[in-house]
C-alpha positions in Angstrom: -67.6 49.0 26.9 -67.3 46.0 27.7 -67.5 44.4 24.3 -64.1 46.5 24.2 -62.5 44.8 27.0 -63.2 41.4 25.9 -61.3 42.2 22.6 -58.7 44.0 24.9 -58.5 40.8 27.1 -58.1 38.5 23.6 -55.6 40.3 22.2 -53.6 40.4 25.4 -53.8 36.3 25.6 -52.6 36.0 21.9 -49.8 38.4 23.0 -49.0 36.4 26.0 -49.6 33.2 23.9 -46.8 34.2 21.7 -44.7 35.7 24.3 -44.5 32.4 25.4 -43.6 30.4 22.3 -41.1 33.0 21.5 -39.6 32.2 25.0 -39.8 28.4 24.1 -38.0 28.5 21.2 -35.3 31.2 22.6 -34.6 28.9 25.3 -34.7 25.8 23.1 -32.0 27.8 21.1 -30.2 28.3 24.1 -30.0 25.2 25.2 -29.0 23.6 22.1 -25.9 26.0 21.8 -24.9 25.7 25.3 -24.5 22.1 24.8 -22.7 22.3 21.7 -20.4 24.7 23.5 -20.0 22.0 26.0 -19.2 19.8 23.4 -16.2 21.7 22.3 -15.1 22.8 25.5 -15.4 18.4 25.9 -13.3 18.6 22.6 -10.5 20.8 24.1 -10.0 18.7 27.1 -9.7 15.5 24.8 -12.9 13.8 26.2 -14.0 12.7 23.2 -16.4 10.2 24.2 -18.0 12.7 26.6 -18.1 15.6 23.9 -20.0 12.9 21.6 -22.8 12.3 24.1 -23.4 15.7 24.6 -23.9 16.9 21.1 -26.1 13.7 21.1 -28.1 15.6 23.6 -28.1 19.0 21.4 -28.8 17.2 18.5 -32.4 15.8 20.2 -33.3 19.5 21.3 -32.7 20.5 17.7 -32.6 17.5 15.6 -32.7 19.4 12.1 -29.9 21.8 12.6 -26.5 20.8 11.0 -23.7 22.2 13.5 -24.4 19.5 16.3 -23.5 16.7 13.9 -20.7 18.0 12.1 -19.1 18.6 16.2 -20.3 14.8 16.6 -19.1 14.0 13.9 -15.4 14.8 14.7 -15.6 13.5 18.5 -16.3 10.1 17.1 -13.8 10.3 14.4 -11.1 10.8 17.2 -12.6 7.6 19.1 -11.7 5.8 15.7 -15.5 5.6 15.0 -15.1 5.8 11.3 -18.9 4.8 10.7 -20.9 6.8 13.0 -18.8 9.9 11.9 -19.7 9.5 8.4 -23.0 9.0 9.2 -23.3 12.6 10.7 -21.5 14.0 8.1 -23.8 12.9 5.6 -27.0 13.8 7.5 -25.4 17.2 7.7 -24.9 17.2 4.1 -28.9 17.2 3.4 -29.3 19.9 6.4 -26.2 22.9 6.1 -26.3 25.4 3.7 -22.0 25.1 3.9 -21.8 22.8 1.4 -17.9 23.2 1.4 -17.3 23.0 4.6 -19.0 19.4 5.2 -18.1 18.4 1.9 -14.2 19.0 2.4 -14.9 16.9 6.2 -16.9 13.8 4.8 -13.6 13.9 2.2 -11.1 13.4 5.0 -13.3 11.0 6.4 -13.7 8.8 3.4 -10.3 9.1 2.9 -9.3 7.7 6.3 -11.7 4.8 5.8 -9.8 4.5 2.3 -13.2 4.8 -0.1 -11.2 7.4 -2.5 -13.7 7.5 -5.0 -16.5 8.7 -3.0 -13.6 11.1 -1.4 -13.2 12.4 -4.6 -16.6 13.2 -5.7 -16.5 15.2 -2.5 -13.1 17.0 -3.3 -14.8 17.5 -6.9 -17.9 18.8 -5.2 -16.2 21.5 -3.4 -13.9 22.3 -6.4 -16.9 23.4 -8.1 -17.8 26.0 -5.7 -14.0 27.2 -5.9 -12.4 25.8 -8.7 -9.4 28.2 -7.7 -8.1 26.6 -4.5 -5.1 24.7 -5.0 -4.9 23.0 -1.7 -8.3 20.9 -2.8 -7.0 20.0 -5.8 -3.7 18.6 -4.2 -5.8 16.4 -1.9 -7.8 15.6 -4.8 -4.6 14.5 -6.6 -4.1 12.7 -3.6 -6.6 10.3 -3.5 -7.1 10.2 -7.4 -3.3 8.5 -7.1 -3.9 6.3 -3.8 -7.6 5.1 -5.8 -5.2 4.1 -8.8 -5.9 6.9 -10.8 -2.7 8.5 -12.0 -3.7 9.8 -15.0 -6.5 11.7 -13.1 -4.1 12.7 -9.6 -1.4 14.1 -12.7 -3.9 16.4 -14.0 -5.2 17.7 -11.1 -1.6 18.6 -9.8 -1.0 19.9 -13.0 -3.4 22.4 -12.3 -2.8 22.9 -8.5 0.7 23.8 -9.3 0.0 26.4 -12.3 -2.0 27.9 -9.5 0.0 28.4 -7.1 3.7 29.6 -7.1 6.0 27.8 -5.0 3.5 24.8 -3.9 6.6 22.3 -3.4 4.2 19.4 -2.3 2.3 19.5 -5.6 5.7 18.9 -7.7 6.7 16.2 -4.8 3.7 14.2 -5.1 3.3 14.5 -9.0 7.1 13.2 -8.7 5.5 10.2 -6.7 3.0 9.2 -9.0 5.4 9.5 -12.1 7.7 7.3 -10.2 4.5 4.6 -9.7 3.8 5.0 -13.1 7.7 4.4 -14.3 8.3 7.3 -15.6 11.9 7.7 -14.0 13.2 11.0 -15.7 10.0 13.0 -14.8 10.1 11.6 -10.7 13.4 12.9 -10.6 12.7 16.4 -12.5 9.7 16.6 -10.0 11.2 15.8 -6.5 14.2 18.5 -7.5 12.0 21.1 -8.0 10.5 20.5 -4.3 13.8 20.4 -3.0 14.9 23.6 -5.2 11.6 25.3 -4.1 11.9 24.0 -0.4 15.8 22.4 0.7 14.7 21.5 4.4 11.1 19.3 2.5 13.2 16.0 4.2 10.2 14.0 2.3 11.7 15.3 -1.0 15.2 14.4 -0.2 14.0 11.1 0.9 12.3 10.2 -2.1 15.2 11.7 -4.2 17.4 9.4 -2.8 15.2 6.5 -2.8 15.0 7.0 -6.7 18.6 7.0 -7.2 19.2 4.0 -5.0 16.4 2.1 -7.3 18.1 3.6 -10.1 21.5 2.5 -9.1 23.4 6.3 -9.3 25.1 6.1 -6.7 27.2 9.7 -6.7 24.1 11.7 -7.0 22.3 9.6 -3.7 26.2 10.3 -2.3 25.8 14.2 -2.7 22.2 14.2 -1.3 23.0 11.4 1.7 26.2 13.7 2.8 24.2 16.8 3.1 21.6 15.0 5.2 24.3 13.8 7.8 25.6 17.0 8.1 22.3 18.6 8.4 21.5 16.0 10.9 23.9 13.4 12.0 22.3 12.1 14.9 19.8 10.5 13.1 20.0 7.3 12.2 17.9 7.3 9.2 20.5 9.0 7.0 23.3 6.3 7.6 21.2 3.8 6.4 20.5 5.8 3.2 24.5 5.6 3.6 24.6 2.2 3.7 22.3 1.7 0.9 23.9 3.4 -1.7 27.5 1.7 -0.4 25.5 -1.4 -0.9 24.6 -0.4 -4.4 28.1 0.1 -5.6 29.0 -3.0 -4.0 30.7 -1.6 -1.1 29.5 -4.1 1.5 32.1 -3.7 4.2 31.7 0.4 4.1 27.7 -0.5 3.9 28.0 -2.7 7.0 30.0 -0.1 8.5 27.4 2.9 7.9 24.8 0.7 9.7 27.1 0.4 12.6 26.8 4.0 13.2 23.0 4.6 12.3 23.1 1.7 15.6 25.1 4.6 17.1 22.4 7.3 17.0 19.9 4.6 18.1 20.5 1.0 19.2 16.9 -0.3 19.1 16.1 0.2 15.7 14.3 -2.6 14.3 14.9 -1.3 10.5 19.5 -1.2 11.1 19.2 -4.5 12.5 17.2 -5.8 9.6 19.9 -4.2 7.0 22.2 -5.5 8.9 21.4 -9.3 8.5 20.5 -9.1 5.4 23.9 -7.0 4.4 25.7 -10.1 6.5 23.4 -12.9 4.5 24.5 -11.2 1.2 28.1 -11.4 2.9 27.8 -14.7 3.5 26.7 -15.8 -0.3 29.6 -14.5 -1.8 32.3 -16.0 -0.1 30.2 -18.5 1.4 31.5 -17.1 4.7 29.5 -19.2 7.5 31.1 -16.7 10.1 29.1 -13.9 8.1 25.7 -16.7 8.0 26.4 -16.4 11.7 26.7 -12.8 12.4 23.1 -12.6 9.7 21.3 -14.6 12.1 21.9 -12.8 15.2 20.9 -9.1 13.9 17.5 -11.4 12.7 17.0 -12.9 15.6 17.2 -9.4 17.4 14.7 -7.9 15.0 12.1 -10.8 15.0 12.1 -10.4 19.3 11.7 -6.5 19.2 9.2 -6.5 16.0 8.0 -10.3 15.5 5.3 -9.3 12.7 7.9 -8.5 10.5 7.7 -10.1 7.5 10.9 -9.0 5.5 13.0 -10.1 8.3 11.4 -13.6 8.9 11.5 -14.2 5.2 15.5 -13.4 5.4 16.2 -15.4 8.7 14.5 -18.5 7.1 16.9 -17.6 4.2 19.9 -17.7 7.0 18.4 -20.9 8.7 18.4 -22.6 5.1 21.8 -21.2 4.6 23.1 -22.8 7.8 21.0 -26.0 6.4 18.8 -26.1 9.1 15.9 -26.5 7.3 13.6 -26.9 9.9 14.1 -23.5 11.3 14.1 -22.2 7.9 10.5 -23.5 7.4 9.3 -22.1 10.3 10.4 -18.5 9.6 9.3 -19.0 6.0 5.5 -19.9 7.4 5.7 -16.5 9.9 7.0 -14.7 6.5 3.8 -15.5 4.2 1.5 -14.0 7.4 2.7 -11.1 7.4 1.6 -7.6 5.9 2.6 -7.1 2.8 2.2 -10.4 1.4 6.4 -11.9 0.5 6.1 -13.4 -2.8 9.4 -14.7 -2.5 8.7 -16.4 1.0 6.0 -18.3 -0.8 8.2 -19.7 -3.8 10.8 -20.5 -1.4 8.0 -22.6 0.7 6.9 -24.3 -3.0 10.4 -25.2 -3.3 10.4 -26.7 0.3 7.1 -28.6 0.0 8.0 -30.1 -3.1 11.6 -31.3 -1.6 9.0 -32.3 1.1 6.7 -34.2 -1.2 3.6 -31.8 -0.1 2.9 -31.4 -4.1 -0.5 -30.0 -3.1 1.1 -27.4 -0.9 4.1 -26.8 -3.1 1.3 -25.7 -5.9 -1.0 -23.2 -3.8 2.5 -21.5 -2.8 3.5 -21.1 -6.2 0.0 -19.6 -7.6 0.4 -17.3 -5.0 3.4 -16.5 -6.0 2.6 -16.2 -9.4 -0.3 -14.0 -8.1 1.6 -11.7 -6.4 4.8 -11.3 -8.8 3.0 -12.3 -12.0 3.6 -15.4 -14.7 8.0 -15.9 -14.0 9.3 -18.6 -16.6 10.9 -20.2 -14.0 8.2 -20.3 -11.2 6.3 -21.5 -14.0 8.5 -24.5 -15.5 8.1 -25.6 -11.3 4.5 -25.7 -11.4 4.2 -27.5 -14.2 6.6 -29.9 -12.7 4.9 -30.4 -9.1 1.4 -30.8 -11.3 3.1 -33.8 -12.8 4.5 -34.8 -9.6 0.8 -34.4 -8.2 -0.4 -36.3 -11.2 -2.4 -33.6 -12.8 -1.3 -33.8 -16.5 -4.1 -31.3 -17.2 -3.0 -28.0 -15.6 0.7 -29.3 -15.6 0.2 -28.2 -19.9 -1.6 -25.0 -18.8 1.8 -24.4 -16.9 3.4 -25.3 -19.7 1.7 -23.6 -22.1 2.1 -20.0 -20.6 6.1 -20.6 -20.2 6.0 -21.2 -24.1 4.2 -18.2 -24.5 6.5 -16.3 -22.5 10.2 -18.1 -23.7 8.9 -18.8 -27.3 12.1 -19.5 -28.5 12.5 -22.7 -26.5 11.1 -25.5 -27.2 11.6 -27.4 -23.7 8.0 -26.1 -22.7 6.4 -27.2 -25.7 7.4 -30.5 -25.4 6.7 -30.6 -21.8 3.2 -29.5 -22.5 2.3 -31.8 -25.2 3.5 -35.0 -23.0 0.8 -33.8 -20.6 -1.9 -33.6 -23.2 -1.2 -36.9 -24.4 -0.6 -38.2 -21.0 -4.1 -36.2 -20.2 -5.9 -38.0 -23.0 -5.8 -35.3 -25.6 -4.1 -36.9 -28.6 -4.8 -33.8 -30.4 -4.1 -31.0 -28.9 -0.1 -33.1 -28.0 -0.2 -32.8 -31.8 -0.4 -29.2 -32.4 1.7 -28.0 -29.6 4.2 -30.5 -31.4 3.8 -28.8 -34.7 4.5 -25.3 -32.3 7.9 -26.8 -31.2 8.9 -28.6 -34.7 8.0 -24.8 -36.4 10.6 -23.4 -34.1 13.3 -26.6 -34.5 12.1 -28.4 -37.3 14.8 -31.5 -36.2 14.4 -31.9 -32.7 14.1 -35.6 -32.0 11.5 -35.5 -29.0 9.3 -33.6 -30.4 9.2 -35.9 -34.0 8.8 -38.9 -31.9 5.5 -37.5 -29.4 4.0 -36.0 -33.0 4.2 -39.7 -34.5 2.8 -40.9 -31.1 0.2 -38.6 -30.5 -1.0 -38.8 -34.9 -1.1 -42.3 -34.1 -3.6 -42.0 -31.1 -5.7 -39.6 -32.9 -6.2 -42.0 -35.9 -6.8 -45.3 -33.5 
């Protein structure tokens, strides 16, 4: 008997024994799910910061289970904590059996951060659990075209749109990225389709009519700019479309006038004021008008105090200041211009040209590389570098200069001969002798050219 109640009284303290864990683990559960419910409530009442620290605290109750970080994951990414919220992301990758659901997340992610490769492998990821959904694919697309993959965003909206009937935003981007690519006819087929399939998608019409403005059709950006303003004439926006396409058809008085009234709908509009002075400065070349320089000025002047990072509207008040000759005005804006986001190529030549009138050859140079950089190898950006690197006494890269513009004008022998005085002057006899024979194949009689070839034989042989 009581060899039986010692068994009963074993088996009872196992029973209790796992009673208890089982009550552990339930309440460790509950814990952990309470405080991700916390979390989100956090989430709802945009305390971001707070919901973060508490999923923190679910995640150290539970610290293999993947829900706490994906939550975590988007309270830091609405602090702006790119980082951190990859992070979780990625540890939740190697813990939750949703692989689409995290993998479609760390895409976003990435894509914010702007890594659009690794975005994509994610997109692609998920695509291979449902090749079928044509939403992935378009944000696929999407960063394949921001990465600099068109070839790859074509084809993936190429099959988003056989997938789906209707999807507007597929033929509207694959517009886009025809239109980066150059192919004109194709942007145009594309962005009518969205508007056909959608009329109210304004970011179809928009980019309709920025392609005709580029493309310099004025009546078919009229039709499209007329049925904006009557769809909405309070905005602003569509009377500088307006303006734009008067501009184009050289209609600068009815252009001026149509920003007038997009200053109508909205007075403190950075963007109106800009077209405006620049609409005035182009005024103001043609009939060398200084009443028009005037009026340029003071719309710049009112865009640089409400927006002073603006770089297209320092670059064309230093153009009005040089205009006016007050060139050390002009400078200045010209300086503020090449700071500014996106980089002005043209603000840099301009400052080359200044530098040089200056006698800053050094300076003059690094602005023209950069503009070079920026706008690639220009004939006559070029012939100026070579010049300021003979200025600067460099005969060496002065040829290099030289040598690309006669690559690029090979008809002329100007560069040709300009390059071979630098060699010689450089100390290179020889090469001066075969860029001579370049120019003489081109004009066998030119006079210069005969005259540095007999120089530069002569050299070589002494």
């Amino acid at each position: 008997m009581r060899r039986w109640f010692l068994v009963l009284l074993a088996a009872g303290s196992v029973l209790a024994g796992a009673v208890s864990v089982g009550y552990r683990v339930l309440g460790r559960d509950y814990r952990y799910f309470q405080l991700v419910k916390l979390g989100d409530e956090l989430l709802v009442e945009n305390l971001p910061f707070q919901a973060s620290r508490t999923y923190g605290s679910a995640m150290a109750i539970k610290p293999d289970e993947a829900i706490a970080y994906i939550k975590r994951a988007e309270a830091e990414q609405r602090q702006g904590n790119f980082s951190p919220a990859i992070a979780d992301l990625e540890r939740a990758a190697q813990l939750s059996s949703d692989v689409l659901l995290v993998s479609l997340r760390l895409a976003e992610l990435y894509y914010e951060v702007e890594r659009f490769d690794e975005a994509a492998a994610q997109y692609e990821r998920a695509l291979e659990l449902d090749p079928s959904e044509a939403n992935v694919l378009y944000k696929l697309a999407l960063v394949r075209f921001r990465g600099g993959r068109e070839a790859e965003a074509l084809d993936a909206l190429n099959r988003a749109a056989a997938l789906r009937d209707g999807f507007w935003e597929a033929y509207f981007l694959r517009g886009a990225v025809f239109r980066a690519l150059g192919g004109l006819d194709e942007a145009e087929a594309d962005f009518l389709r969205a508007l056909t399939l959608r009329p109210e998608a304004k970011r179809a019409r928009t980019a309709l009519i920025d392609l005709y403005i580029e493309t310099r059709h004025a009546d078919k950006a009229m039709a499209l700019v007329r049925d904006e303003i009557d769809a909405n004439p309070e905005a602003p926006e569509p009377y500088l479309h307006l303006a734009d396409v008067h501009a184009i058809a050289g209609r600068n008085t009815e252009a001026i006038e149509a920003v007038g009234l997009a200053l109508e709908q909205n007075p403190n509009l950075p963007v109106a004021y800009l077209r405006l002075g620049e609409l005035w400065l182009e005024e103001a070349t043609i009939g060398a008008d200084p009443v028009a320089t005037d009026k340029a000025v003071a719309a710049l002047e009112s865009v640089v105090k409400m927006d002073p990072t603006n770089g297209r509207a320092a670059l064309t008040l230093g153009k009005a200041y040089l205009a006016m000759n007050d060139e050390a005005r002009g400078f200045a804006e010209l300086q503020r211009a090449t700071r500014a986001t996106p980089i002005s190529a043209e603000a840099h030549r301009l400052l080359g040209d200044l530098y040089r009138a200056r006698k800053k050859h050094a300076e003059a140079v690094t602005a023209y590389h950069i503009y070079l950089k920026l706008r690639g190898d220009t004939p006559a950006v070029l012939e100026r570098l070579g010049d300021t690197y003979i200025e600067l006494d460099n005969p060496s890269m002065a040829a290099e200069a030289y040598l690309k513009l006669a690559s690029l004008e090979p008809r002329r022998v100007t560069p040709l001969l300009k390059a071979a005085r630098s060699q010689l002057h450089s100390g290179d006899p020889a090469a001066a002798a075969r860029t001579c024979r370049r120019g003489l194949a081109t004009n066998p009689e030119n006079q210069a050219l005969l005259q540095l070839l007999t120089e530069a034989t002569r050299r070589v042989s002494s």
